[in-house]
N, C-alpha and C positions, 0 to 999 in steps of 0.2 A: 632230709630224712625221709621224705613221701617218695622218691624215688633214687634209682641208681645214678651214681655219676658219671664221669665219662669214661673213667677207666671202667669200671662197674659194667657200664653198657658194653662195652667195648670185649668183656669177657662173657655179656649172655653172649654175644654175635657170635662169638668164637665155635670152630666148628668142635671142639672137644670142649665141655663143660661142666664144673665143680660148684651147683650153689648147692648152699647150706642153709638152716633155717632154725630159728631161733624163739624159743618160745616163753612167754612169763605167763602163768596164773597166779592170781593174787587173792591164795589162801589166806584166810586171816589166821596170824601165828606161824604160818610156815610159808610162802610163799615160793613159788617151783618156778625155777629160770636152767632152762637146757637147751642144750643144742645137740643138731645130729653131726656136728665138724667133728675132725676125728680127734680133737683135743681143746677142753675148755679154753672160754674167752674170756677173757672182762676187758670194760671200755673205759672210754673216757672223752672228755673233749667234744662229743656227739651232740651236746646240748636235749638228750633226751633223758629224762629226771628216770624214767627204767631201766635206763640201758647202765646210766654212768657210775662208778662205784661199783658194779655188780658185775658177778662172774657167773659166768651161762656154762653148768656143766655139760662135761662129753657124755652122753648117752648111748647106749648099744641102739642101735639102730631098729633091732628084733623086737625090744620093747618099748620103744615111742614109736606113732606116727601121727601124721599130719597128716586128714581128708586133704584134696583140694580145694583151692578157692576160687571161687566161680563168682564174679563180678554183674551185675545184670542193675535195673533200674531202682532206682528203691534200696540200696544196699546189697549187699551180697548176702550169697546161699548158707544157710547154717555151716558151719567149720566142723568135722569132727574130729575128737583129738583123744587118742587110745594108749595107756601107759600099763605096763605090764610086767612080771616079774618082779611086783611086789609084797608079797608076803614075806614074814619074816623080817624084810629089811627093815621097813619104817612103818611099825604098829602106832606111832602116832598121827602121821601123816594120815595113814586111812582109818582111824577115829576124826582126826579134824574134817577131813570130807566125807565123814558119818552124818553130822550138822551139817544139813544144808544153810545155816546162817553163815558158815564157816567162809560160801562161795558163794551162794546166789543173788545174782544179779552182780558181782566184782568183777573185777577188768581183767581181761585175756587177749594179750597183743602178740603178732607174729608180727616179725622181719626176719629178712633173708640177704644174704652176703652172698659173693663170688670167692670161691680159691684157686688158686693156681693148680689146675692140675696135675704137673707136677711135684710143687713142694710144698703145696697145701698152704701157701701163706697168701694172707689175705689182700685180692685186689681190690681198689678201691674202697666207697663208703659200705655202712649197712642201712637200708631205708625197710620201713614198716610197711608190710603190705595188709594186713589185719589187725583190724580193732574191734574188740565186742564184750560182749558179758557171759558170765559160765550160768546155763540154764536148765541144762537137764543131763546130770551123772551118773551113772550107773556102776557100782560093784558089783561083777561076776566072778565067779571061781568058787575053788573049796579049800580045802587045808596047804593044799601043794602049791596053787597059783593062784593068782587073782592078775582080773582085769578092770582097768576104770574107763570107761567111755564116757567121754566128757561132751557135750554139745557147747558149741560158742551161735550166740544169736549177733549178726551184725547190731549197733547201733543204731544207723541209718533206717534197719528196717524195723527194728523199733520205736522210731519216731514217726514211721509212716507206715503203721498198722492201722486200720480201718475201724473208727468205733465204735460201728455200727449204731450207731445214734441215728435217729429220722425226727423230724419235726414232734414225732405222735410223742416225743420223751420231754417234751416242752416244758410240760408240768413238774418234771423232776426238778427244776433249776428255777421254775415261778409257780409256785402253789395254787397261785390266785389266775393263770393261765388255764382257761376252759376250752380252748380256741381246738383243739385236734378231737376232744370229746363234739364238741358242737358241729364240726364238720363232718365227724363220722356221722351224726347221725342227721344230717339234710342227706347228704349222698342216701342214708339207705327211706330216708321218706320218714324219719322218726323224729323229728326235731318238736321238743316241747316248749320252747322258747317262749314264753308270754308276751303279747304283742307290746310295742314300746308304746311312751306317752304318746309320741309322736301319732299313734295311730298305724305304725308301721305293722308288720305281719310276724313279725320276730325273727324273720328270717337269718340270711348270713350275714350283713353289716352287722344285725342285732346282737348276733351270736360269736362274733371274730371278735369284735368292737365293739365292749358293754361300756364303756369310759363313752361313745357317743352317742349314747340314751340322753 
């Protein structure tokens, strides 16, 4: 399912080329599974618990798309995914993604199939090339149209966000850690440390390490 198989591969190679692409957001209460093939699918046998039992409707093309997805270190680049021409159709559907509870932070997975182009019937498997979570949505339009612009955040680079944390937040996580106050202030010439038993000067052993007073 992570990748194509060899029929699969053997149809990107091809010098005339038909993929399709496959989308699920996982609204709570309505969940949206489409595709841009020119005629729904549903699967089976895939061993993917999204894919199997469910039917990925055919959508106009004009109103879904898929940003690209752009691979790089650390997970891939935000996904954007834009669906349109809905008003009037499903006044629940955009009440439910009114509630950002409805969506945020839930799972939004793309995979992608070959068709014959030809007669549109499908070569080989379908493997997943996106996995992420819905983070930031937007409703545009007025009475006649609307548009939803969906942001997908990879995973991967959710786990490897930077927490800006440095030693000086020490104290957040041990109360009783003085250790980044005391060394701010030797560096600037201010340390008031009162000299240990020992005779010492109060200095930084003093101040890093009060347990070896």
């Amino acid at each position: 399912m992570g990748a194509p198989d060899m029929a699969a591969q053997a149809a990107l190679d091809a010098a005339v080329r038909r993929p399709v692409t496959f989308a699920y957001l996982d609204i709570l209460g309505e969940p949206i599974r489409v595709t841009n093939a020119p005629y729904s699918m549903n699967f089976s046998g895939t061993g993917d618990v999204d894919l199997d039992g469910f039917t990925f409707d055919a959508v106009d093309t004009r109103f879904v798309s898929v940003g690209p997805v752009t691979a790089k270190e650390g997970g891939g680049d935000t996904v954007t995914v834009q669906l349109s021409g809905l008003a009037g159709v499903d006044d629940e559907l955009m009440t439910l993604i009114g509630d950002k509870a409805n969506w945020q932070g839930r799972d939004a997975r793309l995979w992608r199939a070959m068709l014959d182009p030809e007669d549109f019937s499908r070569i080989g498997n379908i493997w997943t090339y996106y996995t992420g979570y819905m983070a930031v949505p937007k409703i545009i339009g007025d009475m006649t149209s609307q548009l939803i612009s969906l942001d997908i955040e990879s995973y991967l680079g959710f786990f490897s966000q930077p927490s800006n944390r440095t030693w000086l937040n020490q104290k957040d996580y041990d109360p009783g850690d003085n250790s980044a106050a005391s060394s701010i202030a030797i560096a600037n010439g201010t340390n008031t440390t009162a000299p240990s038993a020992r005779g010492g000067s109060g200095g930084l052993v003093d101040g890093l390490f009060p347990e070896a007073l």
